[in-house]
C-alpha positions in Angstrom: 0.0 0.0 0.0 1.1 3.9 -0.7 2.1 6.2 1.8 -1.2 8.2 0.5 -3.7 5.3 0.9 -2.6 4.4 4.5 -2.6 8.2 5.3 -6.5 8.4 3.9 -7.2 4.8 6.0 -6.1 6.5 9.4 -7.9 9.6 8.6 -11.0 7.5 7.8 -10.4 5.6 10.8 -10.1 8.8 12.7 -13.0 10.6 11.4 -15.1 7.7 12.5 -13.7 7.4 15.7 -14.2 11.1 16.3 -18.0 10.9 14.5 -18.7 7.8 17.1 -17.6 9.8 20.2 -19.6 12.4 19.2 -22.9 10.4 18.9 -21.8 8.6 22.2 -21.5 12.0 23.8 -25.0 13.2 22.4 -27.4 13.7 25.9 -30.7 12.1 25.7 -32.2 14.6 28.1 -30.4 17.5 26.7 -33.4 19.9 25.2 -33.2 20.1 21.4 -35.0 22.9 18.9 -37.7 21.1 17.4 -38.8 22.7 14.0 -42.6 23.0 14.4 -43.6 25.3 11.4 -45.7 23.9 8.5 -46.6 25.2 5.1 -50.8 24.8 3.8 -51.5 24.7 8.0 -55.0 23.8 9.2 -55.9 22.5 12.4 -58.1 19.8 13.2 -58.8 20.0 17.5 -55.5 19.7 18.6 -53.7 18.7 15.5 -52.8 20.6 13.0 -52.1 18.9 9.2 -49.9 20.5 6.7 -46.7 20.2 4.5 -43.0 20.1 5.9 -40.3 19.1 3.9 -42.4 18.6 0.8 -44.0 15.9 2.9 -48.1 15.7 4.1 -47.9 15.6 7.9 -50.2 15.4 10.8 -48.6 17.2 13.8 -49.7 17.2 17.2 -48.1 20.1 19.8 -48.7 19.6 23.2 -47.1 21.0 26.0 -45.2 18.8 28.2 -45.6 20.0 31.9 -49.9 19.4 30.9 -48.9 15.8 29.3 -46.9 15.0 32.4 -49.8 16.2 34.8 -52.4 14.2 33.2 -50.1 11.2 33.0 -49.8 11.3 36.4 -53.0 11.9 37.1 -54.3 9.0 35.3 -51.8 6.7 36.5 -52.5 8.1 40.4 -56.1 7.7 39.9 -55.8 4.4 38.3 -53.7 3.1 41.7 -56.2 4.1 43.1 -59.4 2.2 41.4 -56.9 -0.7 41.7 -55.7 -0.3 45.3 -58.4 2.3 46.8 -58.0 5.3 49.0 -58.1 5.4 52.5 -58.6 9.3 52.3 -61.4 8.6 50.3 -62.2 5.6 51.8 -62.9 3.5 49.0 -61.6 -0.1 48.7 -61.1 -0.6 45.5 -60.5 -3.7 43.6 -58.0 -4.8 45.9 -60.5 -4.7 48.8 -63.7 -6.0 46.9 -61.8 -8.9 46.3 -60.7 -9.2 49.6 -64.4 -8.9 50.5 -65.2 -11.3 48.2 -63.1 -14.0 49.4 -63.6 -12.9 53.3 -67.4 -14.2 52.4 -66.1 -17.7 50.7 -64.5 -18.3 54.0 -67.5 -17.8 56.4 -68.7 -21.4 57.3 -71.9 -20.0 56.3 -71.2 -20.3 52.8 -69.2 -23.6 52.9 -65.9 -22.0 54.0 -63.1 -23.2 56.7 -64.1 -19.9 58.7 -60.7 -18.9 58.0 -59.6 -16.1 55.4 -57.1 -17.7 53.0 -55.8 -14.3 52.1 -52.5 -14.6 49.6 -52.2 -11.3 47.7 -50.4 -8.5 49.1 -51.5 -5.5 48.9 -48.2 -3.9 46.4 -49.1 -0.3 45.3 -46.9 0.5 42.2 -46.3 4.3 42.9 -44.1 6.1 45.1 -46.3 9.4 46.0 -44.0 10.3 48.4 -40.8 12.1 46.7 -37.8 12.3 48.4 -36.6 16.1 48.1 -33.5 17.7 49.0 -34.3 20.5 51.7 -32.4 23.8 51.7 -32.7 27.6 51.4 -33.1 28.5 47.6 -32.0 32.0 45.7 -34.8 33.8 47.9 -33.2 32.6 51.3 -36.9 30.1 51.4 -36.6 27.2 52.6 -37.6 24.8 49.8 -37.4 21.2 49.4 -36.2 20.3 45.3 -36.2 16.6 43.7 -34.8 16.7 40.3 -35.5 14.3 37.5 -35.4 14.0 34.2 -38.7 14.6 31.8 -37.7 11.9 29.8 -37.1 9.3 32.7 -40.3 10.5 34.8 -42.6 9.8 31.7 -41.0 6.5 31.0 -41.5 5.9 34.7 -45.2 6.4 35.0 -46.2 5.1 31.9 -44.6 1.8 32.8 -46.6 2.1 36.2 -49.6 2.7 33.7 -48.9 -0.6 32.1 -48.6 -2.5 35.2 -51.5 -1.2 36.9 -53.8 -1.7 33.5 -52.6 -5.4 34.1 -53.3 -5.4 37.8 -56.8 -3.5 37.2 -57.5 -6.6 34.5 -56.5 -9.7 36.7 -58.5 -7.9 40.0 -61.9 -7.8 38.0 -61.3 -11.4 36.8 -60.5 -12.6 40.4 -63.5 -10.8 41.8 -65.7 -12.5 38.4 -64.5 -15.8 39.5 -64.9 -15.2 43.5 -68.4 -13.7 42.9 -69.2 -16.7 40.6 -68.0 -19.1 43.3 -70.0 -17.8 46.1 -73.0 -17.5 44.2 -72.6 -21.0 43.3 -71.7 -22.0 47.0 -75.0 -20.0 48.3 -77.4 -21.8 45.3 -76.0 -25.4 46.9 -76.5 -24.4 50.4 -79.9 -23.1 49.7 -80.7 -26.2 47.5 -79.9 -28.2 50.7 -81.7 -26.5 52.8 -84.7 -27.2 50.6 -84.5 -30.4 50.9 -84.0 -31.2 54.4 
C-alpha cells in the first residue's frame, strides 16, 4: 500500500472514531430545537395537518408540563381504582376482592371460617418524593427533587402498564370469587330445601 492510501485509511479511521464519540456523547435529556412550522397549515382539534419538507404531515403540539400532569393523574387515579384510598375511603378492587373471598371463608357459605388471604397488597407508585431540603435564591426554605422529563414519563407510563394489568387480573379474580360464592350459596340453599 502507498504512503497516501494508508494516510487516507487512518484519517477514515479517525473521522469515524471522532463521529462515534460524538454520537456517544449526544445527551438524551439534553433539550433540542424542534422545528414546528408547517406550510398549507389547518388545524383539526389539537392537531394541525400541513406540508414540511415537501412531505403531508399530521402534527400534534402539546405541552409537556400538561402531558406530564395528566399522565400522572391518570396513573394516580388508576392506583387508586386498583388499590383504593383510604382518604377517600374506598376499597377498590383490591379490597372487593378481599371482600369477596372474606365471604367464601365464612362457614356459612361452605368456607373453613378462616380467610385464606395470599395477595399483598403492592401499590406501584411512590407518591411520596424524596426532596433535598435547603434555602433557595430567595433565602426560602424549599425542598427540590430533580429528574429528568424523559425518565419521569417513562417511569409512569410503565406504572400505567402495570397497573392496566393489575386492574385486568382484579376484576377477573373478583368475576370468579363472585361466581363461586354464588354457586356455594345456590347449593347451600338447594340443601336447605331439601332437608
Amino acid at each position: 500500500m502507498g504512503k497516501f492510501t494508508i494516510f487516507c485509511m487512518s484519517s477514515l479511521v479517525s473521522f469515524l472514531t471522532l463521529g462515534l464519540l460524538a454520537g456517544c456523547a449526544s445527551n438524551p435529556h439534553e433539550a433540542n430545537k424542534i422545528d414546528t412550522t408547517l406550510e398549507n397549515k389547518s388545524d383539526v382539534i389539537d392537531e394541525s395537518i400541513g406540508v414540511k419538507d415537501g412531505n403531508m404531515v399530521v402534527q400534534k403540539k402539546v405541552l409537556m408540563a400538561e402531558e406530564l400532569r395528566n399522565l400522572q393523574y391518570s396513573v394516580y387515579e388508576l392506583e387508586d381504582r386498583v388499590y383504593g384510598n383510604r382518604k377517600f375511603g374506598s376499597k377498590g378492587l383490591y379490597g372487593v376482592f378481599k371482600q369477596c373471598r372474606m365471604e367464601l371463608s365464612d362457614k356459612a357459605n361452605g368456607g373453613t371460617g378462616k380467610l385464606n388471604w395470599l395477595e399483598p397488597l403492592d401499590r406501584v407508585t411512590d407518591k411520596e418524593d424524596k426532596f433535598e431540603i435547603g434555602l433557595d435564591d430567595k433565602d426560602q426554605i424549599v425542598g427540590i427533587n430533580d429528574e429528568f422529563l424523559k425518565d419521569r414519563i417513562k417511569r409512569f407510563k410503565r406504572y400505567k402498564g402495570i397497573l392496566m394489568k393489575r386492574e385486568d387480573g382484579f376484576n377477573e379474580k373478583i368475576d370468579i370469587c363472585k361466581a363461586e360464592l354464588k354457586s356455594r350459596k345456590h347449593d347451600s340453599q338447594k340443601a336447605d330445601v331439601s332437608n
